[in-house]
C-alpha positions in Angstrom: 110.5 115.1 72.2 109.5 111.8 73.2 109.1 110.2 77.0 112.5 108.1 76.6 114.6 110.3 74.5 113.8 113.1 77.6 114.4 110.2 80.3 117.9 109.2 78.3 119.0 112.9 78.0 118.0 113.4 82.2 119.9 110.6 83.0 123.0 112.6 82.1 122.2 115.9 84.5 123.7 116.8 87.4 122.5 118.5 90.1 123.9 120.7 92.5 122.9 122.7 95.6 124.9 124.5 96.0 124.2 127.1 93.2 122.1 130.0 93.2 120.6 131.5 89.6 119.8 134.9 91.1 117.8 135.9 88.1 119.1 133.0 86.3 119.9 135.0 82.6 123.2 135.2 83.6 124.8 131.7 83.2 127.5 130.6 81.0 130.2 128.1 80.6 133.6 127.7 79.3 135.7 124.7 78.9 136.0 124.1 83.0 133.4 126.0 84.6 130.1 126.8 84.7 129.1 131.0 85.3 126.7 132.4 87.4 125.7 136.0 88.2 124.0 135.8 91.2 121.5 138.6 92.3 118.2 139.1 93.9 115.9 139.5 90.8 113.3 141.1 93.4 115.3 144.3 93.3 114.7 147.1 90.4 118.0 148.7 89.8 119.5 148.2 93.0 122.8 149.9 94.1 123.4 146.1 95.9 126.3 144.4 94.7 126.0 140.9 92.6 128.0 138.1 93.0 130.2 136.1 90.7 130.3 132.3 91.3 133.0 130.0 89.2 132.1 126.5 89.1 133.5 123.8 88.6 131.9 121.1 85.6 133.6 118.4 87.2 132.3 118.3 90.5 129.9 121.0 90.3 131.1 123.0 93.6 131.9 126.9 93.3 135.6 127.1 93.1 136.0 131.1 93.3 132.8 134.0 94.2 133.6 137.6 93.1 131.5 140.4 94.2 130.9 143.7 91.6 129.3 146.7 91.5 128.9 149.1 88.4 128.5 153.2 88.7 127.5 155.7 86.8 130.7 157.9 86.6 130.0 159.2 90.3 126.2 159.4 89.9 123.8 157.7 92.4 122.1 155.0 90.0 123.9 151.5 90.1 123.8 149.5 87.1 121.7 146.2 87.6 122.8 143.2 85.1 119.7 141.5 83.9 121.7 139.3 80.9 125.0 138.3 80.5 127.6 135.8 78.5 130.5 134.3 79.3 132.7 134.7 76.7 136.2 132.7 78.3 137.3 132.3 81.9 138.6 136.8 81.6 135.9 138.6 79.8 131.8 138.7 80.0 129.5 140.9 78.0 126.9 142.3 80.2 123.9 144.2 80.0 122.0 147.1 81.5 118.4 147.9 80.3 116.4 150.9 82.1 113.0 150.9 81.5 112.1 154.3 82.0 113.9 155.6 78.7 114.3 152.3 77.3 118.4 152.8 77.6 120.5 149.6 76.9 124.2 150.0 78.1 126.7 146.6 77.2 
């Protein structure tokens, strides 16, 4: 890509801080908002909960944070979402990946 296509297409991003990226995989966007799943990447398979953020396109502020957890049907191990997608402003696809058997769960 050349210098001033690049500088042209910058000119048109907005920046915001008031989003995290956690692990950053997990970002999507619908018609009015932007998606995050925010996490601390630094954990392996934590039993922590992750965070939700709905943001506005407009204006780029977080309009609504949900917190989750996912369980193993009453066992100890917490499931960890490493990659996600947005599908509409109701449903995300999610996934789980652990290492040690090389187990995917969506």
């Amino acid at each position: 890509m050349s210098w001033n296509k690049f500088t042209r297409l910058a000119s048109h991003v907005k920046v915001s801080p008031y989003i995290k990226t956690g692990h950053g995989q997990a970002f999507s966007a619908t018609k009015k908002y932007l998606y995050v799943i925010a996490n601390d990447h630094l954990l392996k398979n934590t039993p922590n909960s992750e965070e939700i953020m709905q943001i506005s396109k407009k204006n780029l502020r977080i309009k609504r944070i949900w917190s989750f957890k996912i369980w193993n049907n009453g066992a100890n191990d917490g499931r960890y979402i490493h990659n996600a997608m947005f599908i509409n402003d109701h449903t995300f696809i999610a996934e789980y990946h652990r290492l040690t058997d090389h187990c995917f769960e969506y």
